[in-house]
TORBADO-748371 format. One record per residue (C-alpha): residue number from 1; residue in one letter; x, y, z. Coordinates in steps of 0.001 Angstrom, whole numbers, plus 500000, padded with zeros to 6 digits. Layout:
BEGIN
resi, resn, x, y, z
NUM, A, X, Y, Z
...
! end
This chain:
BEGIN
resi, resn, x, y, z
1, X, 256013, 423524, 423752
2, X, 255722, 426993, 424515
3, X, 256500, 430367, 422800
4, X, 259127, 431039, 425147
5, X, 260894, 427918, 425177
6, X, 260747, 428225, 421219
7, X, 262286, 432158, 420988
8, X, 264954, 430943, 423480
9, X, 266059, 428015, 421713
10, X, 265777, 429968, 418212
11, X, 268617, 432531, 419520
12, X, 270696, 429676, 420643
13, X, 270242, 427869, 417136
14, X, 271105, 431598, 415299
15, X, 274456, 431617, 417605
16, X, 275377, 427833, 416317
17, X, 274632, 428803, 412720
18, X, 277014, 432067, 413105
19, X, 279478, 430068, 414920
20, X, 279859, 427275, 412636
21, X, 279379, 429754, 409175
22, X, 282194, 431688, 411036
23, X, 284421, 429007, 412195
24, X, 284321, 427289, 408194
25, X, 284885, 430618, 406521
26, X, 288009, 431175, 408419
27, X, 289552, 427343, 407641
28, X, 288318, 428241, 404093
29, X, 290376, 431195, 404083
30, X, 292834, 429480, 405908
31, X, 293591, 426862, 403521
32, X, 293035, 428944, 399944
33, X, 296224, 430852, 401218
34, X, 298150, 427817, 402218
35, X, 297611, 426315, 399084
36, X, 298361, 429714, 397212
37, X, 301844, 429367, 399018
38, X, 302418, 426422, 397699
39, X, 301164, 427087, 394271
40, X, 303258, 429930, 394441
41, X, 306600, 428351, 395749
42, X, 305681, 425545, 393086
43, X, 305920, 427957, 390437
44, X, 308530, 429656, 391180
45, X, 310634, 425947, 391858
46, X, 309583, 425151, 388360
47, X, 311322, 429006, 387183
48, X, 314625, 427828, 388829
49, X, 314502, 424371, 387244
50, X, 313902, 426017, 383511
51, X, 316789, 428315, 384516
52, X, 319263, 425659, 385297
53, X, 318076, 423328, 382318
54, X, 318770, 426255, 380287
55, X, 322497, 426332, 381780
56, X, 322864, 422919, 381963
57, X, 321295, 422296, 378289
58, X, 321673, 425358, 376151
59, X, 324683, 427330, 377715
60, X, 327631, 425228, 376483
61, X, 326064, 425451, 372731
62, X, 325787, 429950, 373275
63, X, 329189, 429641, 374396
64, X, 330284, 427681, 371299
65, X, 327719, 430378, 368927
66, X, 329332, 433512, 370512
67, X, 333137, 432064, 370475
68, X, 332629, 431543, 366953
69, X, 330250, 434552, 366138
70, X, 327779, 432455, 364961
71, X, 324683, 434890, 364908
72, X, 322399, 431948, 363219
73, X, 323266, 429740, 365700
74, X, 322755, 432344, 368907
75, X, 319362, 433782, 367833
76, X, 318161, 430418, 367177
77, X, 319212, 429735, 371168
78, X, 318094, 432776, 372625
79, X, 314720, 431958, 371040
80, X, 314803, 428419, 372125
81, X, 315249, 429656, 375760
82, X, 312003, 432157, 375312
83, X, 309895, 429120, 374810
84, X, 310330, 428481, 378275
85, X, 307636, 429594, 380567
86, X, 308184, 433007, 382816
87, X, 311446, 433246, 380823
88, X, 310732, 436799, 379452
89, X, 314447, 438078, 378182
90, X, 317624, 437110, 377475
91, X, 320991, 439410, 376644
92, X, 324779, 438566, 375862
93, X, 327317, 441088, 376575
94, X, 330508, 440819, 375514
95, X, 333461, 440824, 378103
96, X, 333697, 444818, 377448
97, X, 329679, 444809, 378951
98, X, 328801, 446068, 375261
99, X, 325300, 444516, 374220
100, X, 326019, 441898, 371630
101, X, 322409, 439802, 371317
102, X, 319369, 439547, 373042
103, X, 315791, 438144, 372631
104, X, 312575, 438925, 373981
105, X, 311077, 441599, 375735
106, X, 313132, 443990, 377533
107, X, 310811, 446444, 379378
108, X, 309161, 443220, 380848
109, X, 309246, 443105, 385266
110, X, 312281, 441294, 385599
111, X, 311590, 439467, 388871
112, X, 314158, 436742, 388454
113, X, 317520, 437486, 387262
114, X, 320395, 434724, 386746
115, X, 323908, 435777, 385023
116, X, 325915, 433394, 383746
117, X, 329407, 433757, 382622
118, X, 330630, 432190, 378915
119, X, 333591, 430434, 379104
120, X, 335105, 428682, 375855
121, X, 337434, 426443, 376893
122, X, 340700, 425431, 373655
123, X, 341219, 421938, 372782
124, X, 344073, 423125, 374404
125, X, 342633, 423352, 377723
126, X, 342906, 427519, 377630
127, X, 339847, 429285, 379280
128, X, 338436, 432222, 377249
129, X, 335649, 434400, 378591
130, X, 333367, 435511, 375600
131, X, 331054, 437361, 377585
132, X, 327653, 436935, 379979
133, X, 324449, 435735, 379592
134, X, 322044, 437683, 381636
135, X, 318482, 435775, 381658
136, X, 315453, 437601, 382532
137, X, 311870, 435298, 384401
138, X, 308977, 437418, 385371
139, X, 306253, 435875, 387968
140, X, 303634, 437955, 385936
141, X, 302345, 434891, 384286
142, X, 302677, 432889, 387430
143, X, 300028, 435419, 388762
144, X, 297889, 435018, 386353
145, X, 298229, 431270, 386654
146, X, 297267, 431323, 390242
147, X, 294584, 433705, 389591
148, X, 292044, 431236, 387647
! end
């Protein structure tokens, strides 16, 4: 083997190594931000679902609290619904938009917002709105989450 063969063959072997460093840092790049997405949509899926068990679970019983002005009873709620993750604030306004209650943090990013309307309904069958719930979710935490 000569010297010449050897240098040859050595810049060849340099352009494979580049190549193939090259090649598997882009799929590695590639798939960290596919699977961010994911994470990502994933969280913010799981957000949604917290919302809607909140409406589905703890709704009916603020409605009951505020058409009976049962403070105990609607701060013990509103700070049942905090527990939830990415849920960062919670407010009840009255049907004149007057602030009534509200729980947690209200100078949080509010990246999420979902209003619901309180309805009592009469044993009667009557409809009374008492008011909204506006809920707050940030994706701050989510971030973080995604970060580590």
């Amino acid at each position: 083997m000569n010297f010449q063969n050897f240098k040859s063959n050595s810049k060849l072997s340099i352009r494979i190594l580049i190549a193939v460093v090259l090649c598997s840092s882009i799929l590695t790049l590639f798939s960290s931000i596919v699977q961010l997405f994911f994470d990502y949509k994933k969280g913010v899926n799981t957000i949604h679902d917290n919302i809607h068990f909140i409406q589905t679970s703890y709704l009916p019983s603020i409605v009951s609290g505020v058409y009976t002005l049962d403070e105990k009873q609607i701060e013990n709620l509103l700070k049942g619904c905090l527990n939830f993750p990415d849920i960062e604030y919670l407010e009840i306004n009255d049907t004149s938009n007057e602030l009534y209650k509200s729980a947690g943090n209200k100078f949080i990013s509010k990246d999420i917002t979902q209003v619901f309307s309180l309805e009592y309904t009469t044993p009667s069958g009557k409809v009374i709105s008492v008011g909204t719930l506006t809920l707050f979710a940030s994706v701050k935490d989510l971030y973080h989450r995604l970060w580590e």
